[in-house]
C-alpha positions as CSV (number, residue, x, y, z in Angstrom):
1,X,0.0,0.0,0.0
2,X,2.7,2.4,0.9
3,X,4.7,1.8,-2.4
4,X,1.7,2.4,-4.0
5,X,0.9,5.6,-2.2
6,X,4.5,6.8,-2.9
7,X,3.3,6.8,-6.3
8,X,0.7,8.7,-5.8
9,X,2.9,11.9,-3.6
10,X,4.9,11.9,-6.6
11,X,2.5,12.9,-8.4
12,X,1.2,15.5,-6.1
13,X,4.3,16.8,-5.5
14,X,4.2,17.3,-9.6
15,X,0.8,18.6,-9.8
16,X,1.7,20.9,-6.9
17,X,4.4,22.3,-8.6
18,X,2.6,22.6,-12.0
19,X,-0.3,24.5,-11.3
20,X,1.9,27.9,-9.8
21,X,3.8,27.6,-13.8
22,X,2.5,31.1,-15.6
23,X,2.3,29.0,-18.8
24,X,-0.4,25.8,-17.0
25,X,-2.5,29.4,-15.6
26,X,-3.2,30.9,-18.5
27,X,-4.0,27.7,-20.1
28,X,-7.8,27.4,-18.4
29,X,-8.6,24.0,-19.6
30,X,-5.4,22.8,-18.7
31,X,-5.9,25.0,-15.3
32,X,-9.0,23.5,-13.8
33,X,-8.3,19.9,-14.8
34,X,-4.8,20.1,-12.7
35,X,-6.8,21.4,-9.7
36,X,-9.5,19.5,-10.0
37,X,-6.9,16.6,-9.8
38,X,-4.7,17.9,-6.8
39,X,-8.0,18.2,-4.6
40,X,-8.1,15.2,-5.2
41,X,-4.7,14.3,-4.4
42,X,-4.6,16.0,-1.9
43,X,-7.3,13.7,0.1
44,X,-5.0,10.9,-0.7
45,X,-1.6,12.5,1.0
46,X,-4.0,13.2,4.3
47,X,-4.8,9.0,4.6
48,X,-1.7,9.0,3.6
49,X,-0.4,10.7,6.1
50,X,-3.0,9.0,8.7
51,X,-2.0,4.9,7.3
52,X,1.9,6.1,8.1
53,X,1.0,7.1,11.5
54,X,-1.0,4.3,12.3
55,X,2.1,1.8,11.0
56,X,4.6,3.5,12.8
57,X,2.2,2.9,15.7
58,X,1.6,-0.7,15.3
59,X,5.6,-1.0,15.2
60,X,6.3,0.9,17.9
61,X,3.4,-1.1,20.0
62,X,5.2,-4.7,18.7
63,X,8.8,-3.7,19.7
64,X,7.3,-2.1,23.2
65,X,5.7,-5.4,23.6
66,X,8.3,-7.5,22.8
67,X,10.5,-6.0,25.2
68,X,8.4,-6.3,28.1
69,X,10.5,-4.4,30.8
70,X,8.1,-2.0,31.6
71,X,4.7,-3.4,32.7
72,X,3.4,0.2,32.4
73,X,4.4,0.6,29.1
74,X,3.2,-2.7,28.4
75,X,-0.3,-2.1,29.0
76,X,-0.3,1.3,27.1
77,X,1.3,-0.1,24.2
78,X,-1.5,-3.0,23.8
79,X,-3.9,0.0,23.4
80,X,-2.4,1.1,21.2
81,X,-1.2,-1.8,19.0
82,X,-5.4,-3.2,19.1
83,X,-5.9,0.3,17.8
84,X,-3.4,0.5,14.8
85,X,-4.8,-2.7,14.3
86,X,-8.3,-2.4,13.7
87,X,-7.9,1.5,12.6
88,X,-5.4,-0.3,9.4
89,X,-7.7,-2.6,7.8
90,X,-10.7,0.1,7.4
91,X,-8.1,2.9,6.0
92,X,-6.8,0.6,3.7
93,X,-10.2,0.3,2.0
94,X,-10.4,4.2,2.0
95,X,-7.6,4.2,0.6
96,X,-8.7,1.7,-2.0
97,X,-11.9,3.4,-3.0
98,X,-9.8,6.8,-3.5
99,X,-7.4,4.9,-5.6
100,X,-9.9,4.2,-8.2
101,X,-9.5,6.3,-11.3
102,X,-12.2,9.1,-10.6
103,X,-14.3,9.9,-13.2
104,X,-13.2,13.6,-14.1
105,X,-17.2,14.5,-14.9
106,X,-17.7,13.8,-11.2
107,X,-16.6,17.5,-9.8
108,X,-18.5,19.3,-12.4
109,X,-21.8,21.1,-11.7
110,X,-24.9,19.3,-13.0
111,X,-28.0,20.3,-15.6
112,X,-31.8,18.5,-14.4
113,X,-34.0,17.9,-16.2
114,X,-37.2,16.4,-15.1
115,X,-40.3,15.4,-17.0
116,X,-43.9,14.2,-16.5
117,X,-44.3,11.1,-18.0
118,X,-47.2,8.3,-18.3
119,X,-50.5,9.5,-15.6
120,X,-51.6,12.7,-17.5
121,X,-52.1,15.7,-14.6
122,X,-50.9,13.2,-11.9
123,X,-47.5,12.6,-13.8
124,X,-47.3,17.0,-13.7
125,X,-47.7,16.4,-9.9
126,X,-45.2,13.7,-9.4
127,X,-42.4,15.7,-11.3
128,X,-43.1,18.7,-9.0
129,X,-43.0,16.8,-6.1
130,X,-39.5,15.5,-7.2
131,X,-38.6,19.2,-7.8
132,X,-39.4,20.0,-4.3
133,X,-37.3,16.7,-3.3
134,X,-34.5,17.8,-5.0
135,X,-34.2,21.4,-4.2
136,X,-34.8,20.4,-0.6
137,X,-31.3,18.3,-0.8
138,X,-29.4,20.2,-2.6
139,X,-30.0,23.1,-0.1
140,X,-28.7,20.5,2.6
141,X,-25.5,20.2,1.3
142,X,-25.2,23.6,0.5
143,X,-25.6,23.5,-3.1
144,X,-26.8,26.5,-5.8
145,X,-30.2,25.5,-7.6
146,X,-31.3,27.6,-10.4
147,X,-34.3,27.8,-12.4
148,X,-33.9,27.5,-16.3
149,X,-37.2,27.0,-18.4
150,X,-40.5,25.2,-17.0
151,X,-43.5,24.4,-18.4
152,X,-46.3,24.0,-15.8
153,X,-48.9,21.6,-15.5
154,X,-52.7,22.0,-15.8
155,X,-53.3,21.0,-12.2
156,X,-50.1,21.4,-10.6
157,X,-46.3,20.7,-10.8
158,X,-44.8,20.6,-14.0
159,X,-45.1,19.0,-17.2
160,X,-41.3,19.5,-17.9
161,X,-38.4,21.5,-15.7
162,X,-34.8,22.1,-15.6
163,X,-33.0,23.6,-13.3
164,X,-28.8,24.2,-12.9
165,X,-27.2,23.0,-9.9
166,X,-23.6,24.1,-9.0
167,X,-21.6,22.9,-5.8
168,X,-18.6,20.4,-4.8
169,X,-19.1,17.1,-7.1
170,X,-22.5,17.7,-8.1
171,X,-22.9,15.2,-11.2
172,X,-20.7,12.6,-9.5
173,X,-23.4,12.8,-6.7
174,X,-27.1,13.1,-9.0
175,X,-26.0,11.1,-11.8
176,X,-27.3,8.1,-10.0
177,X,-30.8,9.8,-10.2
178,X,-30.9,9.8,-14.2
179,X,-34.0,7.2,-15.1
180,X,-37.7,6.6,-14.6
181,X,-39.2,7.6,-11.4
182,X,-42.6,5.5,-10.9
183,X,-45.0,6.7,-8.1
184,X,-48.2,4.8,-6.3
185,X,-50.7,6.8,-5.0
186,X,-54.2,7.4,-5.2
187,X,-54.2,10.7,-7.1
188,X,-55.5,14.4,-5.8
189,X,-57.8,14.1,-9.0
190,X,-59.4,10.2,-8.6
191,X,-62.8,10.3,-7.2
192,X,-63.1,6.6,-6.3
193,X,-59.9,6.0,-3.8
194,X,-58.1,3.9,-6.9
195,X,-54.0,3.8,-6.3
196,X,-53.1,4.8,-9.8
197,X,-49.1,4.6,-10.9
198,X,-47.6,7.7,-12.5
199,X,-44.1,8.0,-13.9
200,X,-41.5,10.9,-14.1
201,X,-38.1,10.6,-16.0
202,X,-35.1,12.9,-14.4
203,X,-32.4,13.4,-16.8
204,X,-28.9,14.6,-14.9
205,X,-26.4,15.9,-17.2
206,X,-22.9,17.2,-16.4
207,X,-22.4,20.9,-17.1
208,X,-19.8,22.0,-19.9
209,X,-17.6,24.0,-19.8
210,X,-17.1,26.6,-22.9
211,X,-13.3,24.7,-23.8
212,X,-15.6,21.5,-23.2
213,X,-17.4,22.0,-26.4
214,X,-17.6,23.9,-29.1
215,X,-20.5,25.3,-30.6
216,X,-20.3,27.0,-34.1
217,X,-22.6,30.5,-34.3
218,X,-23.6,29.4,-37.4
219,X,-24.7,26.1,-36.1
220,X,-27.5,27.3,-34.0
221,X,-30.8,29.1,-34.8
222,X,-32.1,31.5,-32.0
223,X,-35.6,32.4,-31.4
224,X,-36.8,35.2,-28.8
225,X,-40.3,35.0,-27.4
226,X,-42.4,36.1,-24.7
227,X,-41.9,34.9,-21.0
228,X,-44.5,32.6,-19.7
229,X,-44.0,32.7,-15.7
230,X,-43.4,34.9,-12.8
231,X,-42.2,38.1,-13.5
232,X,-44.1,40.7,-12.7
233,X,-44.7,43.6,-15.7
234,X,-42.5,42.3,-18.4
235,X,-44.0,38.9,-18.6
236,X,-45.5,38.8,-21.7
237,X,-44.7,42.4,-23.2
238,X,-41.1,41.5,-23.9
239,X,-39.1,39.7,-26.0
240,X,-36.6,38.2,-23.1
241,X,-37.0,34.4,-23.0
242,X,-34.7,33.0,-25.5
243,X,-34.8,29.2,-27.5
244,X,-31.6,27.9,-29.2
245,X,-31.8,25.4,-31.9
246,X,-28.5,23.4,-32.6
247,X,-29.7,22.4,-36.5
248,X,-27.1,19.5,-36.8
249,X,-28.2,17.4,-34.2
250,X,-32.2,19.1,-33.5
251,X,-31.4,19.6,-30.1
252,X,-33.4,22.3,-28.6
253,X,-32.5,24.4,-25.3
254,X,-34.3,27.5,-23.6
255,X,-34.4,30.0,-20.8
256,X,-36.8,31.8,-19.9
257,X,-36.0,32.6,-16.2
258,X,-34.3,35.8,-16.3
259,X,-36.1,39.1,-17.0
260,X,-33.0,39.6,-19.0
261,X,-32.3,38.5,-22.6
262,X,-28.5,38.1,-22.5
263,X,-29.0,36.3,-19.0
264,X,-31.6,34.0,-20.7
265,X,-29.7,33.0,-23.8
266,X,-26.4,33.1,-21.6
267,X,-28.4,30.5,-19.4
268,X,-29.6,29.1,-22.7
269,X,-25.9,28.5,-24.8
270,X,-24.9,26.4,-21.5
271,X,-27.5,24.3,-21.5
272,X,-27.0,23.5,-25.3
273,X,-23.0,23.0,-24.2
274,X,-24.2,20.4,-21.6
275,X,-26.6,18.5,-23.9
276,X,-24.4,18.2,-26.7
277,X,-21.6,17.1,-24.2
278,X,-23.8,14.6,-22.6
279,X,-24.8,13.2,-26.3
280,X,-21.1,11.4,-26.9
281,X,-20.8,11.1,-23.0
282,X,-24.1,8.9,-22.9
283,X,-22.4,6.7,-25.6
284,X,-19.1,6.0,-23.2
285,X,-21.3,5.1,-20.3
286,X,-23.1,2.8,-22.1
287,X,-20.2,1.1,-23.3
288,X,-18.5,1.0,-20.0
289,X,-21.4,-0.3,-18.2
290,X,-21.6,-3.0,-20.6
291,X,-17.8,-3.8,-20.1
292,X,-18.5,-3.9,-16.5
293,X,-22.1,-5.3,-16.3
294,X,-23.0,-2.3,-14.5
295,X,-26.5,-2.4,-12.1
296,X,-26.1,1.0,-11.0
297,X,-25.2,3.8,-14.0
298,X,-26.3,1.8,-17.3
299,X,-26.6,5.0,-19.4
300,X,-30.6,3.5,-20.1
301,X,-32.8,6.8,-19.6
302,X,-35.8,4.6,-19.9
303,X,-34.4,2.1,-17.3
304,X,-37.4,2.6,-14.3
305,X,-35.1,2.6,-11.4
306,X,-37.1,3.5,-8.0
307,X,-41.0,3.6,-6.9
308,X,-42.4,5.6,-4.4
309,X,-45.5,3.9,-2.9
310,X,-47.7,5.9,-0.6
311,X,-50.0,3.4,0.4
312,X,-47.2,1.2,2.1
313,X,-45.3,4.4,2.9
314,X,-41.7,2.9,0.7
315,X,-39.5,3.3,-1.2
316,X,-37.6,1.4,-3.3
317,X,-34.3,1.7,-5.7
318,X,-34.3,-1.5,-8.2
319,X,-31.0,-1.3,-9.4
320,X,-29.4,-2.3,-6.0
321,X,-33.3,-4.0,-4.7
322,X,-32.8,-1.0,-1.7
323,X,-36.3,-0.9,0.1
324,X,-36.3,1.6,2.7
325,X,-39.6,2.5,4.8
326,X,-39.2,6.2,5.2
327,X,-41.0,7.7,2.4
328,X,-42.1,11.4,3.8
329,X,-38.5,12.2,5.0
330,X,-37.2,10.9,1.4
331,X,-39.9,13.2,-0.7
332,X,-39.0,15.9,1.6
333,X,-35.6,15.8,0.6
334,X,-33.7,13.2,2.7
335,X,-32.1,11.2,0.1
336,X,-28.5,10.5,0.9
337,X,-29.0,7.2,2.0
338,X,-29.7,5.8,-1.0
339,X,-27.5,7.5,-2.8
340,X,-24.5,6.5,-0.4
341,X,-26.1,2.7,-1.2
342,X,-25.9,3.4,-4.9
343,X,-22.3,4.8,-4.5
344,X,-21.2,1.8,-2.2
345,X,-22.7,-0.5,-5.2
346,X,-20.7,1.4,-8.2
347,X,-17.6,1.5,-6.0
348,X,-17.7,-2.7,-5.5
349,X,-18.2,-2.6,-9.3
350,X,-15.1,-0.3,-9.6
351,X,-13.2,-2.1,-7.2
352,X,-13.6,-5.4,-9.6
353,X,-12.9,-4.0,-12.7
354,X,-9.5,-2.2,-11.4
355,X,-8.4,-5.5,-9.0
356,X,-5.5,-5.3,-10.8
357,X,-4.4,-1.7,-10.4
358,X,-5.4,-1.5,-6.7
């Protein structure tokens, strides 16, 4: 392990030194990726740091022990060698975990995108309801959410909404939300007490960056319209909500948030960045799911992965067959555990397919 971690302090120590070099800072791409990567170094050096300390421990406990001329010291150097001992074992599969090649989309910030799917009105309400879910964690952990276009349903909720969300490792985090959300409940809008099922499909892409992806002006057809939400006098009388048009690939991205135009079709351009970026990653997660047999992030966007039944008050996540009973904390926003489940889950996958490098 410590020949391994050596490795690894070279490196930092490299990194370290290359991101003060003029030339690496005013190379941006080049920037953020070696900072990005010495964060993440740097967690490495401080159980690296921790794993020497609790070795030199365990030796100084053996040799204390093996002596034997001082009863005293004897009985202090037990505690402490059944401490380096069991405090070894569990930082060496820290250690392990952090070892695994980190996928560099992880740190970015995240696009959501959340639609109503089968269950007509009830479907709207669903897919406001995970809103509200999701907003409600991300404010937890201290997270920025932000409001990019919406189309609201006829009783409620939304019929589609997407939403930016920047922080510390965002994607790496919500990716594992990205499927077909299926809820059982009887609806606001059944008369007869019928539990009907409803779907909503959340679609978690990783935000560009502009050096990420470029997008040719003459690529992209924009269109201004009117504003169709909140916003007081100028909803409606001007021309500030903004739709983008990327013609070689059809895909479509608006804003319609801000009051101002260059904020909406700022909002707007980043959204296309993200979705075109997501396009060829979506095609390398597929493959590497199916070189790995992968349960928890196939890259299927019509995969149904969780249901959330109100009758039996649960919840359950059917990529890793995770049922958990506590269905009004998790709508309302509490929904780390599964997630740390679904991590756990990816990182045993991880841990198989890289045996060899580990």
């Amino acid at each position: 392990m410590l020949e391994k971690l050596q490795i690894v302090k070279q490196r930092f120590d490299e990194v370290s030194d290359l991101i003060i070099q003029p030339d690496i800072i005013t190379d941006q791409k080049r920037y953020v990726e070696l900072n990005r990567e010495y964060k993440d170094l740097r967690i490495l050096m401080e159980k690296r740091a921790q794993y020497i300390e609790l070795t030199d421990n365990l030796n100084e406990a053996e040799a204390i022990i093996s002596d034997g001329s001082d009863d005293e010291m004897v009985e202090m150097a037990k505690m402490q060698y059944d401490e380096a001992k069991e405090g070894i074992p569990k930082l060496e599969e820290e250690i392990k975990v952090l070892l695994i090649p980190k996928d560099p989309e992880d740190s970015k910030n995240a696009v959501v995108e959340l639609r109503a799917g089968t269950g007509g009105d009830e479907a709207s309400i669903f897919a406001g309801d995970l809103f509200r879910m999701y907003t409600k964690y991300c404010e937890g952990k201290g997270w920025n959410v932000s409001t990019v276009d919406f189309s609201e349903g006829t009783n409620g909720g939304f019929k589609e909404i997407q939403f930016e969300v920047s922080g510390e490792d965002v994607y790496g985090t919500l990716k594992f939300e990205a499927g077909v959300h299926r809820v059982q409940r009887v609806p606001q809008t059944e008369t007869q007490g019928r539990v009907h099922t409803s779907a909503a499909t959340v679609m978690v892409f990783p935000e560009a960056e502009e050096f990420d992806v470029e997008i040719n002006p003459k690529d992209v057809r924009i269109d201004f319209f009117c504003s169709s939400g909140p916003g007081g006098q100028s909803v409606n009388t001007t021309y500030s909500a903004v739709r983008l048009t990327h013609i070689p690939t059809g895909l479509v991205a608006q804003c319609q948030d801000q009051k101002s135009q260059h904020k909406n079709k700022e909002k707007a351009f980043k959204v296309l960045r993200s979705r075109l970026y997501d396009l060829e990653l979506e095609k390398k997660n597929a493959e590497d799911a199916a070189k790995r047999g992968s349960m928890v992030s196939s890259g299927d966007r019509s995969a149904k992965i969780r249901t959330y039944n109100y009758p039996q008050g649960r919840v359950t996540d059917h990529r890793i067959g995770l049922t958990l009973y506590d269905l009004s904390n998790i709508v309302n926003g509490d929904i780390q555990k599964i997630i740390d489940e679904l991590m756990l889950a990816e990182n045993t996958e991880k841990l198989k397919a890289n045996s060899d490098l580990i």
